[in-house]
N, C-alpha and C positions, 0 to 999 in steps of 0.2 A: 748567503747561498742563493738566494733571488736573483742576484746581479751575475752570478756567476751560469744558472740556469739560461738567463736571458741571452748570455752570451753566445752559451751552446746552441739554442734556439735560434740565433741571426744568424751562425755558422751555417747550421743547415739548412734553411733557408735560400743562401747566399748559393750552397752548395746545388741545390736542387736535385738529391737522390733521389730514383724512382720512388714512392711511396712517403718521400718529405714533407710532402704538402700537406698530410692528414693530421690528426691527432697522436704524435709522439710524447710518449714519457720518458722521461729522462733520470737516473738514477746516478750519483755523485758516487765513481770508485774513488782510488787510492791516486795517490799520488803527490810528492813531494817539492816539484819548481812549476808542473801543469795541470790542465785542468781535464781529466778523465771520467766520460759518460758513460754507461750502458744506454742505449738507446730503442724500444722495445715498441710497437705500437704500429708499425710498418709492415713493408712483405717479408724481411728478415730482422734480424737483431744484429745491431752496430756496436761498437764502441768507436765512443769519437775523443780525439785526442785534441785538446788546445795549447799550442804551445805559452810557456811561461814568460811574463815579463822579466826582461833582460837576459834574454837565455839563446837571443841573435850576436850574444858578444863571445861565444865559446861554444855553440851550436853550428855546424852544417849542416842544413839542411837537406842539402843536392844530395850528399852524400849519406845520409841518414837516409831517404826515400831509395837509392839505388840498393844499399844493402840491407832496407826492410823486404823489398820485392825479392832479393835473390834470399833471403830466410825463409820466405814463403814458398816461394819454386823449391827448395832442399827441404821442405816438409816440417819446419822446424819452429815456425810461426804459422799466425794468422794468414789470410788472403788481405789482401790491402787495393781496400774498394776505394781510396784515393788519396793523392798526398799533394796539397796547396805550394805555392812558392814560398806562401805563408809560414808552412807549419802544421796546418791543419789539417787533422790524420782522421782517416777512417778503414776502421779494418772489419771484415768479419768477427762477431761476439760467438764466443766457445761455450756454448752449454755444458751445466755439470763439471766445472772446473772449480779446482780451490787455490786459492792464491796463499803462496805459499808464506811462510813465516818462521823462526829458528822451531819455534815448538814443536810448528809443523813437521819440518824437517825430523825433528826428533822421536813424532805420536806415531807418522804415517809409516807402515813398514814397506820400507822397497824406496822408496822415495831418495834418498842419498844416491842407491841406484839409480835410479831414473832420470836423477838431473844429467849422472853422470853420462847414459847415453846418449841423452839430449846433447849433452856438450861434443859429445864425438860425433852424432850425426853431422852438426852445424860446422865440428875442425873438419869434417872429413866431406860434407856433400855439397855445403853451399860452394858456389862459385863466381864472381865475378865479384867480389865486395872491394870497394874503395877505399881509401884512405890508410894511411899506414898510422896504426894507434905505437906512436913511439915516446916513451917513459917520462922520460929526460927531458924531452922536449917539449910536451905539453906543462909539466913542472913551468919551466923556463915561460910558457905561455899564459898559464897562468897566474906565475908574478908579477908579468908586463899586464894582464888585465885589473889584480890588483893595485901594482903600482898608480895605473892610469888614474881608478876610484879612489887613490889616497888611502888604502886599506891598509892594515897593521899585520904582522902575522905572528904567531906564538916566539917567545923567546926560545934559542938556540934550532929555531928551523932553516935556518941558512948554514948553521954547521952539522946538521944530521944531515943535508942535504950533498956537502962537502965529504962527510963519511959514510955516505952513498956510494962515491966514486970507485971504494973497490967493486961491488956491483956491476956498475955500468961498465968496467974493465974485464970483472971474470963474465957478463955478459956476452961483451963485444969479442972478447977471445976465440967463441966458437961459436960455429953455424947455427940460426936455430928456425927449427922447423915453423915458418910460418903460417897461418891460416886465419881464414875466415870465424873471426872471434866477436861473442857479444861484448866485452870489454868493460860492464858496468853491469853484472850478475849480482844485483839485488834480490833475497828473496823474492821481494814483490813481481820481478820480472818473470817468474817460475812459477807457472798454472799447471796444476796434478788433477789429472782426471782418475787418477786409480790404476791407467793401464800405462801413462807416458805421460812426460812434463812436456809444455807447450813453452817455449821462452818469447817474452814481445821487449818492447822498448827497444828501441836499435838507436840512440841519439850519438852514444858513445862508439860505437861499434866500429870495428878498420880489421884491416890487417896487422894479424899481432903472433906471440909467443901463446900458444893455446896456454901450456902453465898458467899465465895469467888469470884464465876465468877459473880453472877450480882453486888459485891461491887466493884468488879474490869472491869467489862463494864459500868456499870455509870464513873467511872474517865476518863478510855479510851475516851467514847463517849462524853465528858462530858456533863450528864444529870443534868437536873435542879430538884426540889423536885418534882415536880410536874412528869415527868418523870419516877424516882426512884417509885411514887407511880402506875405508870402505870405499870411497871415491874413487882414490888411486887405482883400487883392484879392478874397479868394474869399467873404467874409462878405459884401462890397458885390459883389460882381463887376463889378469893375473898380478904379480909383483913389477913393480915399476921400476925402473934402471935410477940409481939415485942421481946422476945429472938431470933425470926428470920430476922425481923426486924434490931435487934440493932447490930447483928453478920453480916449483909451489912453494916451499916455505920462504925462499928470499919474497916472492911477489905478496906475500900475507903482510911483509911489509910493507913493500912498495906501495902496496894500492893505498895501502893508510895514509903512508907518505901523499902521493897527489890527491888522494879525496879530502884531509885536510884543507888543501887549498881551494878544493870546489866549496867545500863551505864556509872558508871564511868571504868567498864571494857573495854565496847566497846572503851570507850575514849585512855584507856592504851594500845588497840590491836590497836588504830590508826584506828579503822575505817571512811570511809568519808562521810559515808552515811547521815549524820548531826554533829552536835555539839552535842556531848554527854556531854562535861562536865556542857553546859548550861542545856542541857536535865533533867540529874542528880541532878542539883543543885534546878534547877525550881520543879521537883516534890518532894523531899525532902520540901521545904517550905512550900510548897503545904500542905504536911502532917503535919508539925507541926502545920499551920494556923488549918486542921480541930481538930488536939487534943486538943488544945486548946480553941474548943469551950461548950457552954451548948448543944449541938445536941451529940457532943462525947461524952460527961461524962454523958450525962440520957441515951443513949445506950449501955456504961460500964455496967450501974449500968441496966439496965434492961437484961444486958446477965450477969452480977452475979445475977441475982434473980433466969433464970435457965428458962427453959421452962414450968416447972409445975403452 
C-alpha cells in the first residue's frame, strides 16, 4: 500500500493541480486492474485514477478521455479536471455517494430505477463518443492478445464461440439503434446519492447496442427477473417491445462470453487483484448455463423476428 500511495503522490506532483503542493491525503477506493484515490486536503476533492500495468495492450486511451469529457457535458459523470497521455485521470470527487454493489442494488429502494435512468440519459444525451464497442470483434481481439502472451483459454470456448454465430447473424439482420454506451456497467461504476446514480469509468466505453449495458448490469448486479423487469419498465417507461427485450437477455450472455476473456488476460498479466482464472472460468459457464436455456432461444428467435 506504501508503494502504491507513493505513486499517486509523484502523479500529482508531476501533475501540479492548484492546491497539490500542500499536504494531500490520499485514501485507497476500489478497483480491479487500477489504482484509485480519493484525494482530500486541497481546495477541492479529487479522485485520481492510475492506470493498471498492461492495460496499454487492450486500453485506448484517446478515446477513453474523449468519451469521459462528453459523459460529463451529458450530466452523467464526474467533471474531468484532467486526463495524461499516460492514463492518468482526474475527475471531480462526488460527496455523499454510495458505490454501488448487488446488495446494494437490492437494500436501496429506487435504485434499479435509477441506474435505469442514468443509462437512458447517457443513450439518450451524451454525444460525440468514439469508438465503435463491436462484440465479435473485440472477442477476436482479445484472443490475438492472449494468443501473443501464450495464454490458455477454458475448454470448449472456441466452440460456444462458434455457436454464437446465430447471434451475431440474428444481430446483424436488423438495424440497431446505436448510442453512446458505458459498455463495462460494473456495479462499482454506479455511485447512488439517493436522488440519481452518477456512472464513472469510461475505459470500455464506444458506440454500441444500449441493450448491452442493462444486459450487462443485470449479470454485474446480478439481477433476478423480476429485477430485469424493473429495469426494462423504467429505461422505456413502460413494457418493452421484446426485440428489445430479447437483445438484454442474448447480451447477459454475451458480455459473459468476452469478460471471460478480459480475465483470463488479467490472469496472464499476473494481476493479484483476484483469481481471475476462476473469474474467467465461472462466468464462461455462466454463459453457457443461460444459452442453453428456453429464456435464450425464445429471445433469439424474438430478435430474428426484428423489431417490426
Amino acid at each position: 500500500m506504501g508503494d502504491e500511495v507513493a505513486q499517486a503522490q509523484a502523479a500529482l506532483a508531476r501533475l501540479g493541480l492548484p492546491g497539490s503542493d500542500g499536504p494531500l491525503e490520499l485514501r485507497r477506493l476500489g478497483g480491479l486492474t487500477n489504482l484509485v484515490f480519493a484525494v482530500t486536503g486541497g481546495p477541492e476533492p479529487w479522485c485520481l485514477r492510475l492506470p493498471g500495468r498492461g492495460t496499454e495492450d487492450y486500453i485506448d486511451r484517446k478515446v477513453e478521455a474523449v468519451n469521459a469529457r462528453a459523459a460529463a457535458a451529458a450530466g452523467v459523470s464526474p467533471e474531468l479536471v484532467h486526463f495524461g497521455a499516460d492514463g492518468v485521470m482526474v475527475t471531480r470527487f462526488l460527496p455523499g455517494v454510495v458505490t454501488m454493489s448487488p446488495e446494494r442494488f437490492r437494500s436501496r429502494p429506487g435504485a434499479v430505477e435509477r441506474a435505469a435512468l442514468a443509462l437512458r440519459r447517457l443513450h439518450t444525451e451524451a454525444s460525440g463518443f468514439t469508438f465503435r464497442f463491436e462484440l465479435f470483434g473485440m472477442i477476436d481481439q482479445y484472443l490475438q492478445v492472449l494468443g501473443q502472451k501464450g495464454a490458455a483459454v477454458p475448454e470448449r470456448y472456441h466452440d460456444v464461440v462458434r455457436e454464437a454465430g446465430s447471434v451475431r447473424a440474428a444481430l446483424a439482420a436488423h438495424e440497431l439503434p446505436l448510442t453512446a454506451c458505458h459498455c463495462d456497467p460494473l456495479c462499482e461504476n454506479f455511485l447512488d446519492d439517493g436522488e440519481r446514480i452518477w456512472l464513472v469509468d469510461w475505459e470500455y466505453s464506444g458506440i454500441n447496442d444500449p441493450m448491452w449495458d442493462l444486459g450487462d448490469l443485470s449479470v454485474e448486479a446480478e439481477f433476478d427477473r423480476d429485477m430485469d423487469r424493473r429495469l426494462l419498465h423504467a429505461y422505456f417507461g413502460g413494457p418493452p417491445h421484446p426485440f428489445d427485450a430479447g437483445r438484454m437477455v442474448i447480451y447477459q450472455a454475451m458480455c459473459d462470453l468476452l469478460w471471460t476473456l478480459w480475465g483470463l488476460i488479467q490472469h496472464a498479466d499476473g494481476n493479484p487483484a483476484e483469481d481471475f482464472w476462476a473469474y474467467a472460468v465461472g462466468r464462461f459457464e455462466r454463459c453457457r448455463r443461460l444459452m442453453a436455456t428456453d429464456r435464450f432461444a425464445r429471445s433469439l428467435r424474438d430478435v430474428q423476428a426484428g423489431p417490426g
